[in-house]
C-alpha positions in Angstrom: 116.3 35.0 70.7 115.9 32.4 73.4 118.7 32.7 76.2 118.3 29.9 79.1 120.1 32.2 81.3 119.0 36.0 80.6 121.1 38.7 82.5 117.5 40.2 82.8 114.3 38.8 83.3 113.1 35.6 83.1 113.3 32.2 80.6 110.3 32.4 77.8 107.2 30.5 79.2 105.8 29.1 76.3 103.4 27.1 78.3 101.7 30.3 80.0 102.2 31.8 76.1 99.7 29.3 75.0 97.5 29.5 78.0 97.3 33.5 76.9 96.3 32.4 73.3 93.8 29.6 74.3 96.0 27.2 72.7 95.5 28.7 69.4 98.0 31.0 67.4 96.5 32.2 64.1 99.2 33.8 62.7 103.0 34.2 63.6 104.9 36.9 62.5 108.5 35.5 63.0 112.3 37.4 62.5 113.7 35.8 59.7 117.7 37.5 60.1 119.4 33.9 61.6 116.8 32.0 59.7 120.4 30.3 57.4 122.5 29.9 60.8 122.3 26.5 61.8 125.1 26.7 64.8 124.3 26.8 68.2 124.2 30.1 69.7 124.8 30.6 73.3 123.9 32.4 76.4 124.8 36.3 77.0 126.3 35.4 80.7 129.8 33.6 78.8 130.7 36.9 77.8 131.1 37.8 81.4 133.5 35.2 81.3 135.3 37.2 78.6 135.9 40.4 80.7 136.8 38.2 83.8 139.6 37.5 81.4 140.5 41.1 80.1 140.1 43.7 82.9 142.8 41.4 84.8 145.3 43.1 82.2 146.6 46.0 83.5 145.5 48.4 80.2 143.2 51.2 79.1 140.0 49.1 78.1 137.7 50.4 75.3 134.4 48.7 74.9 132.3 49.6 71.7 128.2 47.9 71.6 125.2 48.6 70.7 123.5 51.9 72.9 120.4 49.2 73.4 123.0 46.3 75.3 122.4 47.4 78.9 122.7 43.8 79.7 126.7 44.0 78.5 127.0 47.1 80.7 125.5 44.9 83.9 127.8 42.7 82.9 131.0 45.1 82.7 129.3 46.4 86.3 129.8 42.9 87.6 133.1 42.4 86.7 134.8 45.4 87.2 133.6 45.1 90.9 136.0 42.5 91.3 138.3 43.5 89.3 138.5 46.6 91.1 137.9 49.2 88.1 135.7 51.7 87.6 133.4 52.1 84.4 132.7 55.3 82.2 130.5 55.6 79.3 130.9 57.6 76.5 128.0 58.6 73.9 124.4 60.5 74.1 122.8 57.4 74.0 124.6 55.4 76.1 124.4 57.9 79.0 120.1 58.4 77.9 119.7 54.6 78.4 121.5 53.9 81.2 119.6 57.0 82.9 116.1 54.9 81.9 117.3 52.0 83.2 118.8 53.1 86.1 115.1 54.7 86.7 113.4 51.6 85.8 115.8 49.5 88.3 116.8 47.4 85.5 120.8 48.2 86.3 121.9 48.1 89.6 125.6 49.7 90.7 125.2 49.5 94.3 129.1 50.2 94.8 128.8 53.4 92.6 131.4 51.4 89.7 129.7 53.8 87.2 131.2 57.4 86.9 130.8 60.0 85.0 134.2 61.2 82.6 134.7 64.2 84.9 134.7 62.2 88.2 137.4 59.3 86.4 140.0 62.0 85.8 142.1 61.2 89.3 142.6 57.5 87.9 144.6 56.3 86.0 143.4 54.8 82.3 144.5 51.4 83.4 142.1 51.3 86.2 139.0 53.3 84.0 137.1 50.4 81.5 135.3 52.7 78.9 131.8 51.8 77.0 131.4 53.9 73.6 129.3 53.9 70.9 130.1 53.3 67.5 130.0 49.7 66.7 128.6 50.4 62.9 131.1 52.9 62.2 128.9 55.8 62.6 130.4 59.0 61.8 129.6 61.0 64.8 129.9 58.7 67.4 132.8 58.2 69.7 134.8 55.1 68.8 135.0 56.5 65.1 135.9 60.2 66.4 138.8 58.4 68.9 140.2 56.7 65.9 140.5 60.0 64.2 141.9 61.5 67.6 139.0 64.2 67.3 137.2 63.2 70.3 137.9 65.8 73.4 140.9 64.7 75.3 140.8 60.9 75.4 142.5 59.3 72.8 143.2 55.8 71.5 146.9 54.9 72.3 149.3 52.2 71.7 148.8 48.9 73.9 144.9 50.3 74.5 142.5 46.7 74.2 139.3 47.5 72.5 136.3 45.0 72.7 134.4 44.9 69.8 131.1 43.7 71.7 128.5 43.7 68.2 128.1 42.6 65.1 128.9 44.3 61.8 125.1 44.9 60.3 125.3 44.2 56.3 126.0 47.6 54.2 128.0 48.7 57.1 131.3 46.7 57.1 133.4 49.4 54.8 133.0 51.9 57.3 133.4 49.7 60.5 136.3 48.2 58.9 137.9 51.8 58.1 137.8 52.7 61.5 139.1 49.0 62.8 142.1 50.0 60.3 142.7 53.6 62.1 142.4 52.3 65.3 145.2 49.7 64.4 147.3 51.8 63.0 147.2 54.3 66.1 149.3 51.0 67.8 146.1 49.2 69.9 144.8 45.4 69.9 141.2 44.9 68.7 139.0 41.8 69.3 136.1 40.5 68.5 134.0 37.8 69.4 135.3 34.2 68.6 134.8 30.8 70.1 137.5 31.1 72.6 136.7 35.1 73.8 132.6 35.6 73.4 132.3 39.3 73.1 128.7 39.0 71.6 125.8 37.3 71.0 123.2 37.7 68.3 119.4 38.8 69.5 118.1 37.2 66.8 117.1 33.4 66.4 119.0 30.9 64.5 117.3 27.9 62.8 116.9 25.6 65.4 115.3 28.1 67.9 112.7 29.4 64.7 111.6 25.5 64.9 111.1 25.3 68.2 108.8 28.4 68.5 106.8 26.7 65.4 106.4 23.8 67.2 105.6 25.1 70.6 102.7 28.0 69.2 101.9 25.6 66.0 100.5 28.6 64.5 98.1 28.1 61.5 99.5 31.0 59.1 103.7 31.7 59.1 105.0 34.9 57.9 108.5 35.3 57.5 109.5 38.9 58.3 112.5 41.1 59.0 115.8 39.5 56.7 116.2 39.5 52.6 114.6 36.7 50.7 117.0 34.2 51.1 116.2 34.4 54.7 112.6 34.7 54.3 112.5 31.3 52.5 115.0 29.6 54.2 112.6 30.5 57.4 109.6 29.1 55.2 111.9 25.9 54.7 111.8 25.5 58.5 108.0 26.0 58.5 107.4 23.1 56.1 109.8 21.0 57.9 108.0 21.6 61.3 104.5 20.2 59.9 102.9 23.6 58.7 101.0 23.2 55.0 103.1 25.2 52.5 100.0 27.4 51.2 99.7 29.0 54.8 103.2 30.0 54.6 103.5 34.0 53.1 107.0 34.8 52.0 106.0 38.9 51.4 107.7 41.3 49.4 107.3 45.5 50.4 103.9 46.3 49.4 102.0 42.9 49.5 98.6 43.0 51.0 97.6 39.8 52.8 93.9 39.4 53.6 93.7 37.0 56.3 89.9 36.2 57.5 88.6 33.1 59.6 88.2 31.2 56.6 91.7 31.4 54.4 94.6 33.9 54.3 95.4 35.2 50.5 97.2 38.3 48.8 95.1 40.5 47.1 96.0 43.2 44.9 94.2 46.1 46.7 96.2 49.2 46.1 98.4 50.6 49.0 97.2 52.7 50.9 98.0 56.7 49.8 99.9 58.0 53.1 102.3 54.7 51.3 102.9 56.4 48.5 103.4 59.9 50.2 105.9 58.4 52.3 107.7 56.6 49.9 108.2 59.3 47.6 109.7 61.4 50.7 112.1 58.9 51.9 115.4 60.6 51.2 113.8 63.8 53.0 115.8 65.2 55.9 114.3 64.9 59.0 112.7 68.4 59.5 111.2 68.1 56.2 109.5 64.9 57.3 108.2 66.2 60.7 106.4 68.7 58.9 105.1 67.2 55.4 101.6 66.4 57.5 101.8 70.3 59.0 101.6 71.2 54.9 98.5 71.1 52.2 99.0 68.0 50.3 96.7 66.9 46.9 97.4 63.4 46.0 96.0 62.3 42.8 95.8 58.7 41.6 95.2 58.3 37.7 94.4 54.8 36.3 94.9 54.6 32.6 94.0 51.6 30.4 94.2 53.5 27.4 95.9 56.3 26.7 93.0 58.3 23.9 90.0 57.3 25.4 89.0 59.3 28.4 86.2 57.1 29.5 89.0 54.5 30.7 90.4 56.8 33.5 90.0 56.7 36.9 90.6 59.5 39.2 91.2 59.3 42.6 91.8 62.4 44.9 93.2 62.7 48.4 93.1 65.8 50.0 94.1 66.2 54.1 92.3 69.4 54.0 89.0 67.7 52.7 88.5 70.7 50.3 86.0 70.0 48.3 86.3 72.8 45.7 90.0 72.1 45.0 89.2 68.4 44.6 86.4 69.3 42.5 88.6 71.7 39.9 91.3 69.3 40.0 88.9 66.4 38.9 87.8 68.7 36.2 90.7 70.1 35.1 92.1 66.4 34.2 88.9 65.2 32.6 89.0 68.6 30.5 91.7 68.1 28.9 92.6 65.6 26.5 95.2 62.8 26.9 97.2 64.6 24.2 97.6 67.6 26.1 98.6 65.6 29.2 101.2 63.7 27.6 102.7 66.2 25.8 106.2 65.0 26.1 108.5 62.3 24.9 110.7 62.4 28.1 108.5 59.1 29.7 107.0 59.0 32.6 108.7 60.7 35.0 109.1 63.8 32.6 105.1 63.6 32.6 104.8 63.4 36.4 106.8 66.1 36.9 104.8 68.5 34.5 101.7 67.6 35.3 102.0 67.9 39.3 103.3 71.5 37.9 100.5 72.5 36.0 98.0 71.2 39.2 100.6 73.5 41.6 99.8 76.2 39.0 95.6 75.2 39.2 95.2 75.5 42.7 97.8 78.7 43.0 96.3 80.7 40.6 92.7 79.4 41.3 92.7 79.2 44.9 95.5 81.5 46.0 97.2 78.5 48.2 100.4 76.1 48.0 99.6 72.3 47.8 102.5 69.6 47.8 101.3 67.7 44.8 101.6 63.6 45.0 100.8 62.2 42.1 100.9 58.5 40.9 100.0 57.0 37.1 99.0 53.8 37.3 98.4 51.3 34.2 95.6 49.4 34.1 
């Protein structure tokens, strides 16, 4: 997103962009999320105007935003000042990024506004403005654990204002909703953004300011990324309407492979790559399991089959991370040694047939080899 006036930084320079590129973008990569949002969006410094408006009220203030909005905690910083309050955050992540920034010299609290929760206890709530985490209704994080009152001694009481300072991400609105609901019922007033009280901003780009970055890079190829497909073609729509030719526009689904070179850009049906596969399998995997699948012996096995009796139609492809030859090699035999029949001796489909053959290679390479291999393995159709 563009903002004209940035609590951080500076304005995008898409002149000295340009310079950097010579004048010549070959390919944009652009976020497609406000690609169907055609009002006008405006800058992060009204919502300042916002708190101007609520830390005058003499009540316990609750803010709940993203862990990655330093700017809105500048902001709070700003305000509180002169509104002679004091600010406390609340939340792992909260406290880890305001330390980076605060080391960085991205936040400045010159006046020490910023304390921590055991310095705040000689004030009084009214006069403390706190910034939690939770805006997606996380189960863990503060704002859901206040609304159960399971959060150490501070608690959400009746009159309390929270600011709702974030957007509900799609698939999450049951849970953020369930807490809005607890948190109403334990007596307090929550808002969100509106016209009147801006409590937040979106960081992505609406229509208008996806045309303008076409037309300021004119980039040869466009590929929508980042939203579901409505938004990836209504951010192709804005291509075509800013002058770029509709076949260098790539509207890409998960697992396309584009092949751009410095004659054309096409999609080719390569395969994906095998670590693709691994990874996709494994994607429910906790997280320890994840950390170490590379730490472990892993066979994956790629068989091509364009018909199912004759033998001279598969094709075999072996990836080991070890690079053992000798496993590869008795695996290669092992499949080509036995006939189709004996492979597919079930009527349970193809999933039944995956799992029993990645048993009988476990088995191979156990009783063979004496080792334990993860087993990966992928039937493919030609």
């Amino acid at each position: 997103r563009f903002d004209k006036k940035p609590i951080f930084g500076k304005n995008t320079n898409f002149e000295e962009i340009n310079k950097l590129i010579n004048n010549k973008c070959d390919v944009l990569l652009s976020d497609s999320t406000n690609a169907m949002i055609y009002s006008k969006s405006f800058s992060e410094t009204e919502i300042e105007n916002t708190f101007e408006k609520v830390f005058k009220k003499n009540k316990k203030i609750i803010i709940c935003t993203f862990a990655s909005q330093i700017s809105r905690i500048q902001m709070a910083l700003n305000v509180a000042k002169r509104s002679n309050k004091k600010i406390v955050l609340l939340g792992t992540t909260l406290q880890k990024n305001l330390k980076i920034s605060k080391n960085l010299r991205i936040i400045e609290d010159k006046d020490q506004v910023l304390l921590n929760k055991k310095n705040k206890k000689s004030l009084e709530n009214e006069n403390v403005v706190y910034f939690v985490t939770g805006s997606q209704g996380e189960e863990f994080s503060v704002l859901n654990r206040m609304s159960k009152g399971s959060y150490n001694n501070l608690s959400i009481e009746k009159d309390d204002i929270v600011l709702m300072s974030s957007s509900v991400i799609p698939g999450n609105e049951q849970k953020v909703f369930e807490v809005i609901h607890r948190i109403h019922g334990l007596g307090a007033e929550v808002n969100f953004s509106n016209i009147e009280n801006k409590l937040h901003v979106s960081g992505h780009s609406n229509n208008s300011e996806l045309g303008n970055v076409i037309r300021s890079l004119k980039p040869k190829y466009l590929i929508p990324i980042h939203g579901n497909f409505e938004m990836l073609k209504a951010h192709k729509e804005i291509g075509l309407s800013n002058g770029l030719k509709k076949e260098n526009i790539f509207v890409l689904s998960n697992g396309d492979n584009l092949e751009i070179t410095s004659r054309e850009a096409k999609i080719t049906d390569h395969e994906n790559i095998i670590d693709e596969v691994v990874l996709r399998d494994n994607f429910a995997m906790n997280s320890e399991k994840k950390s170490n699948i590379y730490n472990e012996n892993i066979l994956s096995v790629i068989i091509k089959i364009k018909e199912i009796q004759d033998k001279n139609s598969i094709d075999i492809k072996l990836f080991d991370k070890s690079n053992n030859i000798k496993i590869i090699n008795e695996v290669n035999n092992f499949i080509l040694n036995h006939s189709m029949d004996e492979i597919f001796n079930t009527d349970e489909g193809w999933s039944e047939i995956t799992k029993q053959f990645s048993k009988n290679l476990y088995k191979l390479i156990l009783d063979k080899f004496k080792k334990k291999y993860l087993i990966k393995l992928l039937f493919i159709e030609k």
